[in-house]
N, C-alpha and C positions, 0 to 999 in steps of 0.2 A: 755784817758778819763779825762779831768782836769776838776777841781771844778772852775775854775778861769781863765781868758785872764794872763799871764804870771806864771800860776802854771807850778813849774820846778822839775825836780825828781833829786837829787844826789846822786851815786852810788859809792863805791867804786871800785879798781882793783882788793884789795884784797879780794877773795870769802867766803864768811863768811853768816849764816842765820842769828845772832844777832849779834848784837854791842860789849857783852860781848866774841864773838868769835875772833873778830879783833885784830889783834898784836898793841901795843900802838903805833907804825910807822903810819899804817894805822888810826887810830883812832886822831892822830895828823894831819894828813895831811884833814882831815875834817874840824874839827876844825878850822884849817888856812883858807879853802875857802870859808865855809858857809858864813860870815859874808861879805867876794863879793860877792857871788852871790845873798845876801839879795837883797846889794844894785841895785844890773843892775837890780833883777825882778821890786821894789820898780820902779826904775824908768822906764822901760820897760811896765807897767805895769799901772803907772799912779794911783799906790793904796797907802797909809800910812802906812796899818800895813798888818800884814803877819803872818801868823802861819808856823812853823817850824816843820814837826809831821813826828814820826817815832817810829814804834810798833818792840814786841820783841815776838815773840811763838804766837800760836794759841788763847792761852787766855786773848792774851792783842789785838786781832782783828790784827794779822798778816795774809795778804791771799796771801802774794809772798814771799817765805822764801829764800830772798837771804838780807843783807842788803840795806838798801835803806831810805833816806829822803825828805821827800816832802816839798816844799816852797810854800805854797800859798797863793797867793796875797787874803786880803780881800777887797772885791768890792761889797759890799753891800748880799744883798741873793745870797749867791754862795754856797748855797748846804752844807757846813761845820758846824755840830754843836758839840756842846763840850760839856758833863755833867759831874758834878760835884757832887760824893754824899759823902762829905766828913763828918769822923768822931772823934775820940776821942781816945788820948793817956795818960794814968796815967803819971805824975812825974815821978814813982817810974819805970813803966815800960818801957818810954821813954829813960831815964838811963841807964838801963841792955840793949835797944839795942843800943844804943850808943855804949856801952865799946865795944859789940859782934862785932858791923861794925869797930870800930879801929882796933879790934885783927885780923881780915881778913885783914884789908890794911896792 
């Protein structure tokens, strides 16, 4: 069911439901291909720009719980919309999670 004439799916081999499941192997070797197989849809496709969208659990609007990315070509009304309801981080609390996300890497 694609949104799009060259909308493509990329799956890994390794079986994983999220991305933070993936061995950093696997998680590399995406990486490496996504940015070809931008280009063949891009020109495949005959479109400029392209969304790259890929969900993690049920509450980020996951409904096939294996990994998985989609490349979709945009080609005018192709069904794809995005919202945005972005909000507000203190200084002070921006900071304390900073340091918290260093101490987990």
């Amino acid at each position: 069911m694609p949104l799009a004439k060259g909308h493509l799916l990329v799956i890994p081999k390794e079986p994983a439901e999220t991305v933070d499941q993936l061995s950093d192997d696997s998680a590399a070797a995406i990486g490496r291909v996504l940015p070809r197989l931008c280009r063949a849809v891009l020109k495949v496709s005959g479109a400029t720009a392209y969304n790259i969208l890929q969900n993690n659990g049920a509450a980020a609007h996951q409904a096939v719980f294996h990994v998985h990315f989609h490349i979709i070509p945009r080609l005018g009304a192709d069904g794809l919309g995005v919202g945005w309801k972005a909000g507000r981080l203190g200084g002070e609390e921006g900071a304390a999670l900073a340091r918290e996300l260093a101490e987990c890497l």
